[in-house]
C-alpha positions, -999 to 999 in steps of 0.1 A, spaced: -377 -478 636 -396 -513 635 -420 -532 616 -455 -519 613 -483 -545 622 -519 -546 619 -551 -575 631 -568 -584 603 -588 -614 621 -591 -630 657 -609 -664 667 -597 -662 703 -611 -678 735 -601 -681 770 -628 -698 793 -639 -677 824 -622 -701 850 -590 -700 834 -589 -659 833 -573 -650 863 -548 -675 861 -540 -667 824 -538 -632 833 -514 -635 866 -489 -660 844 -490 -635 816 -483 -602 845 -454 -628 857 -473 -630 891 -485 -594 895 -525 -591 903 -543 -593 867 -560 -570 851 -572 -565 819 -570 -526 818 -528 -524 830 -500 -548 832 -479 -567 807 -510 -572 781 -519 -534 782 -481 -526 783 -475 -546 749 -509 -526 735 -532 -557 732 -565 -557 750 -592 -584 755 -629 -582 751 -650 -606 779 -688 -619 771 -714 -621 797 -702 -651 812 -662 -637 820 -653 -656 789 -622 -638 766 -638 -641 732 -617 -617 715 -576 -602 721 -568 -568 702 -534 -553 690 -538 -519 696 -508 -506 687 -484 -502 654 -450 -515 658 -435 -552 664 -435 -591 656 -447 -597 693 -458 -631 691 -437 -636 724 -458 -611 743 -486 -640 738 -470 -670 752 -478 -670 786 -514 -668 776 -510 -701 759 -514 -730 778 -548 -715 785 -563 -701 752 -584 -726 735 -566 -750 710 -570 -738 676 -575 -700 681 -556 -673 664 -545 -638 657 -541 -631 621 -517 -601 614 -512 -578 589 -473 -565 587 -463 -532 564 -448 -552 534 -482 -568 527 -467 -598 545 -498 -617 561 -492 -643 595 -515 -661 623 -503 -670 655 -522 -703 659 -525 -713 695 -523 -753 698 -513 -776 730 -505 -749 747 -481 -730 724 -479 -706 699 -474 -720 658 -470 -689 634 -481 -703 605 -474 -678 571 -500 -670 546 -499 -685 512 -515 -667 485 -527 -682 452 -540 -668 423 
């Protein structure tokens, strides 16, 4: 069956010269792209500004803990960005991206 996921928040950024790169280590070599290959495969896409800047990484599909599908992206995504996620239990996580790994770091709630 699996666990069903949702994004509830993003503060992502990948700079423009580090795209390609981030892209080709995350397709394990293959040409990048951000319409096919491993990203589209595991149902996230990115968003670019003007400037070829990723400002924004989407989870587009339902099912999974997929933090791992992320890691090659790492050493290039700014430190201090994340992907907040929203699993079926009411369960709430961000995968904080910092020195070039990823920290998944629970949610705490008080009342």
């Amino acid at each position: 069956m699996g666990y069903c996921i949702s994004e509830v928040d993003c503060v992502f950024f990948i700079p423009a010269k580090d795209v390609v790169t981030a892209l080709t280590a995350l397709n394990e070599g293959m040409p990048p792209t951000l319409e096919y290959g491993a990203l589209h495969a595991a149902r996230w896409f990115f968003t670019q500004n003007e400037n070829g800047d990723v400002t924004y990484i989407g989870f587009d599909g339902e099912k999974g803990r997929c933090d791992d599908e992320l890691e090659p992206l790492a050493p290039y995504v700014k430190d201090d960005s994340y992907v907040e996620m929203l699993g079926e239990d009411g369960a709430r996580w961000r995968w904080i991206f910092k020195n070039g790994k990823i920290v998944t770091k629970d949610a705490k709630p008080t009342w």
